[in-house]
Structure formats: C-alpha cells, structure tokens
C-alpha positions in Angstrom: -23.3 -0.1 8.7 -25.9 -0.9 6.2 -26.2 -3.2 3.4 -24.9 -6.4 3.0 -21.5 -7.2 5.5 -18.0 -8.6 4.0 -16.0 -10.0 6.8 -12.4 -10.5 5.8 -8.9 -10.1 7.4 -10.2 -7.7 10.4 -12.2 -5.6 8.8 -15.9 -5.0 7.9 -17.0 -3.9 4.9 -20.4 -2.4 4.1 -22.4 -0.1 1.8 -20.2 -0.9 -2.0 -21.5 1.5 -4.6 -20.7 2.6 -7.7 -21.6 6.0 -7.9 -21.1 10.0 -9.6 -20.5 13.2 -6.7 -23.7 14.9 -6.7 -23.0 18.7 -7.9 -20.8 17.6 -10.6 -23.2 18.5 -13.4 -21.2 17.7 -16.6 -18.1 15.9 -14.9 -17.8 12.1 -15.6 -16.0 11.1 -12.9 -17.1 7.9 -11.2 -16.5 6.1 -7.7 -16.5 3.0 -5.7 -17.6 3.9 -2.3 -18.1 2.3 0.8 -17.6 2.2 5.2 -14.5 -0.4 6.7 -14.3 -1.2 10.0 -11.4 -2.4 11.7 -12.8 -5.0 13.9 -9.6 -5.5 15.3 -8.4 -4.4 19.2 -4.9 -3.1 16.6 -4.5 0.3 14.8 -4.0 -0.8 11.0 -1.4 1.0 8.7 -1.0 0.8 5.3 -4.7 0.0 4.5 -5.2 -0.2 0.7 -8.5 -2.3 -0.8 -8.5 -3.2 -4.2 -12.1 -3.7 -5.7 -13.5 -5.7 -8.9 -15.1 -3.7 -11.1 -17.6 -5.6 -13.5 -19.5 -5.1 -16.4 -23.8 -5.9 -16.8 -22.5 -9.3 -17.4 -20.7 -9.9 -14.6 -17.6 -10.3 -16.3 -14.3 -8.4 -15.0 -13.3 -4.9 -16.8 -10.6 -3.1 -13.7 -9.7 -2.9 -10.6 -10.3 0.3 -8.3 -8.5 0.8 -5.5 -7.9 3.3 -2.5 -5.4 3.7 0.6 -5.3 5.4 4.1 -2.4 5.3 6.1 -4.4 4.6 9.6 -7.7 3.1 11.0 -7.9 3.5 14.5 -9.0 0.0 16.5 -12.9 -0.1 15.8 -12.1 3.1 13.7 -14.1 3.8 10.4 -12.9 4.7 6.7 -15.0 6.3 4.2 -13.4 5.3 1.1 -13.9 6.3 -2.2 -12.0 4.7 -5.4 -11.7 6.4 -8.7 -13.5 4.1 -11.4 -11.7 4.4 -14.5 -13.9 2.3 -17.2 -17.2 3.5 -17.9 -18.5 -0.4 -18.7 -18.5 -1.0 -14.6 -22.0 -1.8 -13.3 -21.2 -4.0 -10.6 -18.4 -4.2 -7.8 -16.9 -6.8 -5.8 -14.1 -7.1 -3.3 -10.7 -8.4 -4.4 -8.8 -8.2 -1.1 -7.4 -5.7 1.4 -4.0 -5.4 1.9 -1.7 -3.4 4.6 1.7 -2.4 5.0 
C-alpha cells in the first residue's frame, strides 16, 4: 500500500485521490479512489466508506461514498467513489461503516 496509512475499525486505508478515468477525453466525471485492507482474521459485509470531500480551503463541500458487499480476511478493495461537486480538491475519511 502506498501513501500515507489510515488505521480505523479493521481496516487500512491507503493511496486517497481525487482523480478523472484516463481515456475519457471530454467526460467530467470525477472520483475518489483508493486500496482498504481488512486487517481483520473476519470476512467483512456490508462495507460502505463515506469520504470528505473539500474545497482549496479546506472547508467541507460533500460527501462521496462507495460500497462492496465482501472483503475477504486480509482481502483488498479497490474503491472508487463518484465525486459530485467540482469545488473538491482535497479528501479525507469520514468513517467506514458495515452491515
């Protein structure tokens, strides 16, 4: 995992980016992506995180947020969140939650 490591609730979380799908010349469709790793000897179900999206300023302008029904015990998830203001610049972790 690179960049820099959220520990919280079982999981790992690394590599938070907002970012555009290469090869979409012209779309304007925008992401929050990033690796979680269950760190946890458990399957977890009903994983949704909910992530921060802020502005230059730092100040709060949405929430993005994404869901997989499984991670495996030491399992990986790619995630990818839709972005749906165009002011976001910066991204933080509000919480993970599971069913």
């Amino acid at each position: 995992m690179t960049g820099p490591l959220i520990n919280t609730n079982g999981f790992r979380i690394a590599g938070l980016a907002i970012e555009r799908p290469r090869g979409t010349k012209g779309s304007k469709l925008t992401y929050v992506t990033g690796l979680m790793q269950n760190i946890e000897a458990k399957k977890r179900f009903g994983v949704r995180i909910e992530l921060n999206l802020l502005d230059r300023s730092g100040a709060k302008v949405g929430v993005a947020t994404d869901y997989t029904a499984v991670v495996e015990s030491m399992g990986m998830w790619r995630f990818r969140a839709l972005v749906l203001d165009r002011r976001a610049a910066q991204v933080n972790l509000a919480g993970i939650r599971e069913d």
